[in-house]
N, C-alpha and C positions, 0 to 999 in steps of 0.2 A: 441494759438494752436501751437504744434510743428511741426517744420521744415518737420517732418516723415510723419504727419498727413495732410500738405498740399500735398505733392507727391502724398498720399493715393486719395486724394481729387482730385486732377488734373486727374490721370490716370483713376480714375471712372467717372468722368466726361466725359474726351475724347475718355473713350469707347462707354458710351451712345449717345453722339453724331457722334460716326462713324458709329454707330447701326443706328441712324434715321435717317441718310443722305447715308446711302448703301445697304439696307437688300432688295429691290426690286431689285436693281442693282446686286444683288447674285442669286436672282432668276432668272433674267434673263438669266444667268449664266448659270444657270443647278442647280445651289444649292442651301442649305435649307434657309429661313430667319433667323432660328435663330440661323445658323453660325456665322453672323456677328456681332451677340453681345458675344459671349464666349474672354473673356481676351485671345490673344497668338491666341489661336486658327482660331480667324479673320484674324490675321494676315498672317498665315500659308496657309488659304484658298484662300485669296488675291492673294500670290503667286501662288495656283494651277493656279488662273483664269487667270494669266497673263501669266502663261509657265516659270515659273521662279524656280532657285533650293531652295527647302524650308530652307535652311541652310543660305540664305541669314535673316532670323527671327533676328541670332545673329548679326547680322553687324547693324539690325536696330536699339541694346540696345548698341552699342557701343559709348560712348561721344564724339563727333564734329562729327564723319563719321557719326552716326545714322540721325542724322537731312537728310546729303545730300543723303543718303541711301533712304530714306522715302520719300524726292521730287522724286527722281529716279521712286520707286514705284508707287505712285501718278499717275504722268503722262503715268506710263505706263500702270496705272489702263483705266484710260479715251480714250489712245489711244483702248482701246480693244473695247470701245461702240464707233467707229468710229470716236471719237475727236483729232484730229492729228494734227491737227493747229497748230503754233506757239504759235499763240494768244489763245485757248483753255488750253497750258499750262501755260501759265502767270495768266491764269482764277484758274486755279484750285492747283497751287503754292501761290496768294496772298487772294484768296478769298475762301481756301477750303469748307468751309464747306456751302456756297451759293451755290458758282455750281457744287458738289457733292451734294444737296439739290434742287439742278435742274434737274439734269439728271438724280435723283433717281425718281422722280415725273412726269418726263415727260413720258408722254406715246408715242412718236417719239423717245424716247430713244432705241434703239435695241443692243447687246451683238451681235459683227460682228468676235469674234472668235477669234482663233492666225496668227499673221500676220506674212510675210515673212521679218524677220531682216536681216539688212545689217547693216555690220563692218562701223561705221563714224568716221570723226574724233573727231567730239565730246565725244561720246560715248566713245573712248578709252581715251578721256584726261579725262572722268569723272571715269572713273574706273583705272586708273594711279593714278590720286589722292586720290580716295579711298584707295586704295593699301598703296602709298608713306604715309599718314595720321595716316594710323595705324602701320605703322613702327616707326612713327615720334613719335609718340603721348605714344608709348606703352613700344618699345624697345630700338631703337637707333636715337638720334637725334643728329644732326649737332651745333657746339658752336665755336665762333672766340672767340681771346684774345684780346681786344679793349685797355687795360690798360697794366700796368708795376708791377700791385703789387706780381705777381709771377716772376716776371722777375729775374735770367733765367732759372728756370725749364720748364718755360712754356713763349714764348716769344710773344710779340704784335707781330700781323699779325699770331699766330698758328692756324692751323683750325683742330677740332676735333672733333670725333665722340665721345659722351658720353652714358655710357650703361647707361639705366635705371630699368634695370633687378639684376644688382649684388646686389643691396639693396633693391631690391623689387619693384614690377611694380607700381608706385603710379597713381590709377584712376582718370583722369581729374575732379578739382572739378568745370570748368564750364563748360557743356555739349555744350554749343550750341555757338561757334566759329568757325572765317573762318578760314581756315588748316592754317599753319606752320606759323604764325603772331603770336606772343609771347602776346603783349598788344596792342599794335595801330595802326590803320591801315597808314603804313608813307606816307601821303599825306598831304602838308602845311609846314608850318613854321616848320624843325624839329628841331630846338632849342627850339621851345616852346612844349613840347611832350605833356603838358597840354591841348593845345588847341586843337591836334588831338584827332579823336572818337576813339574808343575802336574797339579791335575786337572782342570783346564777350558780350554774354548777363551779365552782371550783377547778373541780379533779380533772375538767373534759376542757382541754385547752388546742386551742392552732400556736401555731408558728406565727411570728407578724410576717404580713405580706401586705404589700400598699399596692395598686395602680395606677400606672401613671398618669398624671395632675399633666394640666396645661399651665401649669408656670408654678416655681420654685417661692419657696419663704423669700422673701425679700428685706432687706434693712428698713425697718418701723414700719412693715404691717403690723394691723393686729391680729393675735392668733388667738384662737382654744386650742386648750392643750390639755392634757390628765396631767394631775396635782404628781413632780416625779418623788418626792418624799411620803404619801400617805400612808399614814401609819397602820391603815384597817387592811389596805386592799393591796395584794404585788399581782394581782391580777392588771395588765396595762389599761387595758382599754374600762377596767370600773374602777380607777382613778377618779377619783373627784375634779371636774373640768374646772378649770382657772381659765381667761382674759388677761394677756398681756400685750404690751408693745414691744414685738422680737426686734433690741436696737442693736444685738450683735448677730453674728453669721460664723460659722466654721472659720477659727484660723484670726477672726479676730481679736484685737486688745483693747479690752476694755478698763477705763481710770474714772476714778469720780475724785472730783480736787472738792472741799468745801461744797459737796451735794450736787456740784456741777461735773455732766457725764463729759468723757471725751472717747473717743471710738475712733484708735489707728492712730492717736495724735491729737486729733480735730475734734473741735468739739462737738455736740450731736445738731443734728438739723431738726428743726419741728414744724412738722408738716402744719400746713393750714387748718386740715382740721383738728388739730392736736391741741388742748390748751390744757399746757401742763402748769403743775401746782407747785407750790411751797409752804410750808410752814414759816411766820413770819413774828414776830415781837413789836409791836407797835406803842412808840409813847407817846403821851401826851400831856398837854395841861392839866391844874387842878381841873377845870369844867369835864374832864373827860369826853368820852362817845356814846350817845345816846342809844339804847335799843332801836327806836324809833327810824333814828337817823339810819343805821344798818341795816335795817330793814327795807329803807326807802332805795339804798345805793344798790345792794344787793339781790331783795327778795326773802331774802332771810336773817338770823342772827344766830350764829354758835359761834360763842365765842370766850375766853375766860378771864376772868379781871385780876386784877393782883398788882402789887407794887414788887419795884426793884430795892435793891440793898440801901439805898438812900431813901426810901420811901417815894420815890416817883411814881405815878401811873402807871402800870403794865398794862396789856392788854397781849392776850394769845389768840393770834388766830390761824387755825389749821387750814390748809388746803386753800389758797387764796391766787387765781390764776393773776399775770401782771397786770392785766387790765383793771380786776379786783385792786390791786394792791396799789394802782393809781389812782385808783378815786380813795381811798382812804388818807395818802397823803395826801390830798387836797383839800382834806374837813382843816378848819382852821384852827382844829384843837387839838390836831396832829403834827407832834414835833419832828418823829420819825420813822422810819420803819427800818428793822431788822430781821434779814434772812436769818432762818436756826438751822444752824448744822453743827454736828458734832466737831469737834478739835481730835487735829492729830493724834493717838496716843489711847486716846477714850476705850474704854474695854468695851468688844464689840462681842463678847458673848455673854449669854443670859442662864441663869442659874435656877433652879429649882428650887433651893434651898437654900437661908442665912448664910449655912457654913461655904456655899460655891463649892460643891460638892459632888451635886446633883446637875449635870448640864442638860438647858431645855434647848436642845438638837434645833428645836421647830423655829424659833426665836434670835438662834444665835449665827453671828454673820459666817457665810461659807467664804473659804473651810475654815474648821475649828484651828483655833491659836495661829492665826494670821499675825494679830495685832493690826487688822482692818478692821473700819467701820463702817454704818451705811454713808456717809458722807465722806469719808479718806477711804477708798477703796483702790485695791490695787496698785500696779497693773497685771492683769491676769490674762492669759489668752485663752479662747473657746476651743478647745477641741474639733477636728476635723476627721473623717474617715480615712485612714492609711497614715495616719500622724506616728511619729516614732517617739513617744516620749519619755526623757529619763527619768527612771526613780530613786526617792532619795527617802533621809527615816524623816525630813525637814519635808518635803510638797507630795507625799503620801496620801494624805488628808483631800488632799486637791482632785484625786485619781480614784482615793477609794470606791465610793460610790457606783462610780463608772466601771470598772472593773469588778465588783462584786454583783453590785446590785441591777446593774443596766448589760452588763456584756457578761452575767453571772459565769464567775469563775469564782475558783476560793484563793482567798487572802491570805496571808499571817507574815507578822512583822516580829522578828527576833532581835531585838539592836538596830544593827546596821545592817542587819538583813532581812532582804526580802522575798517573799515564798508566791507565787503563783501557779495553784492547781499544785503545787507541793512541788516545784523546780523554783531553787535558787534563779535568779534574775534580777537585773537593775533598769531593763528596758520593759516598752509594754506597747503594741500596736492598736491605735484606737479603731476601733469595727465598726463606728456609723457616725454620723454627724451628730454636733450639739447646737443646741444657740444659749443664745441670754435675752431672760424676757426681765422687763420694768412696766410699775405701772406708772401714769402719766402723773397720780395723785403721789409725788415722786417722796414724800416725808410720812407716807400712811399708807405703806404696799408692802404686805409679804411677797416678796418678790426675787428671782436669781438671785440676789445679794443674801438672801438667807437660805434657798434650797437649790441653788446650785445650778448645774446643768440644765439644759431640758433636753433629752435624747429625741434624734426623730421621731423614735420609735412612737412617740407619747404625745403625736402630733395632731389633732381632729380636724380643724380647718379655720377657715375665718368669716368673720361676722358677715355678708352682704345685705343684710337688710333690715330695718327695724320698723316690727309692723305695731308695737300701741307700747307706751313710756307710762307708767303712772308714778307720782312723786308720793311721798308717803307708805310705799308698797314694803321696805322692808324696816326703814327706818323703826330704831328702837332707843330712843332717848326719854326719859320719861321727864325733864326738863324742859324738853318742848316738844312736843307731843305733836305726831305728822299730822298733816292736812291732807288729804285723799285729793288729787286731781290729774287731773289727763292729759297731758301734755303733748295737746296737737299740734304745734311745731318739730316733733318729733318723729315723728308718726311716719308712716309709709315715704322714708331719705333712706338714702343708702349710706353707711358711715364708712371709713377708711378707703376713701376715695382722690382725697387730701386735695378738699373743695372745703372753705368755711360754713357754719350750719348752716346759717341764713338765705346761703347761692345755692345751695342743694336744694334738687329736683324734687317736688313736692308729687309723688306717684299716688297718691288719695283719689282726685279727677277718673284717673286713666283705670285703678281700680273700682271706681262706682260705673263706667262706661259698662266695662266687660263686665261685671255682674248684672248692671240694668240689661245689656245685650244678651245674654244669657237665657234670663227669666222672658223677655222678649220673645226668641226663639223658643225657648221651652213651651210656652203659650199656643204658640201659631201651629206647633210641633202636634200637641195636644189635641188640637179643634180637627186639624187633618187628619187625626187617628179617628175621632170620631164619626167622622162624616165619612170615613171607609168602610168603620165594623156597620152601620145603618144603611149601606148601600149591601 
């Protein structure tokens, strides 16, 4: 049976059983019995009988609010036939359809009419969350920077609001979740995420469906997207969210020569506000580089010391934007500096075990036994919607993915043969777009180069705004142990705008305005109420 054909199944069901556990309880009402079987229409009536605005119908089909929308309803069904209790709504929250099948049969049951509401605090934290939920869920929601691999377009400890609108509102595909919990609810051991529960049903899934966005992914926006390998969740949308720069597009070809990308040929362009990184080898004289002095040029120091095969100075340092790596050739105890990239040939996947045995999937360059690496990569081109592409037992690995796990069909490879959905076949039509995301911190990014595609499907939106940055926020080096501070240059700019930080619009001002304005009118607002209830 199809996915379509059980929803069909479930909704016809749970209208006939709302039908013979309410159609007395309508009557007593004032209204007709066979109100309460019409699809919608029940619904609608429900609300007449409760004094409630019929517009609340849509809130009840909306994914994660609709569930809490529907208890709401519920209990405030029961309250109306004098069930007010605590314990009445606990009754008719886990056991609906008993004792809504009890108070529809009871002849002690009586319809006691509209009662006089009073504002609780309940009540308003449950309609705050309704509210905050469907902002959350639909338009704009909240994302920190936990890691380094955009670092520094986008810095650990940035907190951002991400639209989910520019690219199209994508419909929750699991409806029935507790609000603004991504995958689990964090309770227990959180190093092992494994062993915590979920915050969503599983079993009760939608179809993806998106709304159409006022403008398409574009070449080096930054996007949020759900993690497309996570090994906890095949649910899409409680994927664990990643931050990358989408530098490819459907149908592109992407090469990396010596750690440097090229896209179509050419090599990439880097937007103004984009300041991407390298890892680099730096030597120098016996005097070496002072902590002090790195400290002074940069604001920081990690970095690692060590000598070369002749006993010269080494020095490592990760993630060094050019600008960085110009002022360090210019200390006069620096003889030179070297880009690190891998060499041609370099085994580009990672192992589990001594014996190279055990391959760690998560670690190891896509796809497996390329003989690519993160720095000689390709050239590979991005899949596109309506793509026809050959397969073979050699670029199988390139496709698997995509065909099992994103366009779920079943695989199997015999030799030289290959099985789709269990028909022989060497073609295979691609069903939706992909991209390729990199992060800017281009030598310390899990990134396309090791998980591969990223399906539309698995698309949430992009950064527009960053309202507070603190440095220190997740850093975990016990070396050099973070300093906690605020980073009000940061603060209320809009990022991937591809404006440098420093000419970006400083929106702080504009937001103390409209809150001082705000509390302003709210005041004046205030004084006039009063001087009406005293007349």
């Amino acid at each position: 049976m199809h996915l379509s054909q059980y929803y069909l199944l479930f909704a016809v069901v749970s209208n006939i059983l709302y039908f013979v556990t309410t159609w007395k309880l309508f009557q007593k009402a004032g209204r007709k019995a066979w109100e309460s079987l019409i699809p919608f229409y029940n619904i609608t009536i429900t609300l007449k009988i409760i004094h409630r605005p019929w517009w609340w119908i849509f809130i009840v089909f909306i994914p994660i609010v609709g569930p809490i929308m529907s208890a709401v309803i519920l209990v405030d069904f029961i309250r109306h036939y004098n069930r007010r209790s605590f314990f009445d709504a606990l009754l008719v929250l886990f056991l609906s359809l008993i004792f809504l099948g009890y108070l529809n049969y009871s002849s002690q049951t009586q319809y006691t009419g509209k009662e006089e509401r009073k504002e609780t605090l309940l009540s308003a934290i449950l309609f705050a969350v309704v509210f905050a939920t469907v902002i959350h869920t639909f338009i704009i929601q909240p994302f920190t920077i936990p890691t380094a691999s955009m670092e520094r377009t986008l810095l650990v400890g940035d907190f951002l609001f991400v639209s989910k609108m520019n690219y199209g509102i994508r419909v929750p595909m699991t409806p029935v979740a507790l609000p603004f919990l991504q995958n689990k609810i964090p309770l227990g051991d959180s190093q092992k995420p494994q062993n915590q529960r979920d915050s969503y049903v599983d079993k009760i899934r939608l179809p993806y469906m998106r709304i159409p966005g006022w403008t398409k992914i574009k070449r080096y926006d930054i996007v949020v997207f759900n993690y497309p390998t996570d090994s906890l969740h095949t649910a899409i949308d409680r994927k664990d969210p990643y931050v990358k720069r989408c530098v490819g597009l459907p149908g592109d070809k992407i090469q990396l020569k010596d750690g440097n990308l090229f896209i179509n040929g050419k090599p990439e362009e880097l937007k103004k506000d984009e300041e991407q990184q390298r890892n680099y080898y730096v030597y120098t004289t016996e005097a070496g580089i002072s902590q002090r002095k790195v400290e002074e040029l940069f604001g920081y120091a990690t970095y690692q010391e060590g000598q070369d095969e002749t006993g010269k100075k080494l020095y490592l340092f990760r993630g060094l934007t050019k600008e960085n790596a110009d002022k360090l050739k210019g200390l006069d105890t620096v003889d030179s500096l070297v880009v690190i990239f891998q060499k041609r040939g370099e085994e580009g996947t990672a192992y589990k075990d001594m014996a190279k045995t055990k391959i760690d999937t998560t670690n190891s360059i896509f796809p497996l036994h390329s003989g690519w690496n993160s720095s000689q990569y390709g050239t590979l081109t991005i899949p596109k919607k309506g793509d026809v592409v050959k397969l073979t037992k050699e670029n199988i690995n390139q496709y698997r993915r995509i065909i099992k796990n994103y366009e779920y069909n079943t695989l199997e490879v015999d030799g030289d043969k290959i099985f789709i959905n269990g028909k022989q076949t060497d073609t295979y039509t691609i069903q939706q777009d992909y991209y390729w995301m990199m992060g800017d911190n281009r030598d310390n990014s899990l990134d396309s180069r090791f998980f591969g595609y990223v399906p539309e499907d698995h698309i949430i939106g992009t950064p527009v705004f960053t309202w507070l940055s603190i440095q220190g926020m997740f850093e975990q080096d016990p070396l050099h142990p973070a300093k906690f501070k605020i980073r009000w240059n940061r603060m209320f700019r809009v990022p991937n705008i591809d404006v440098p930080l420093k000419d970006k619009t400083n929106y702080l001002p504009y937001f103390l305005v409209l809150v001082g304005g705000y509390f302003i009118y709210d005041y004046f607002r205030g004084k006039k109420k009063g001087k009406k209830a005293k007349k």
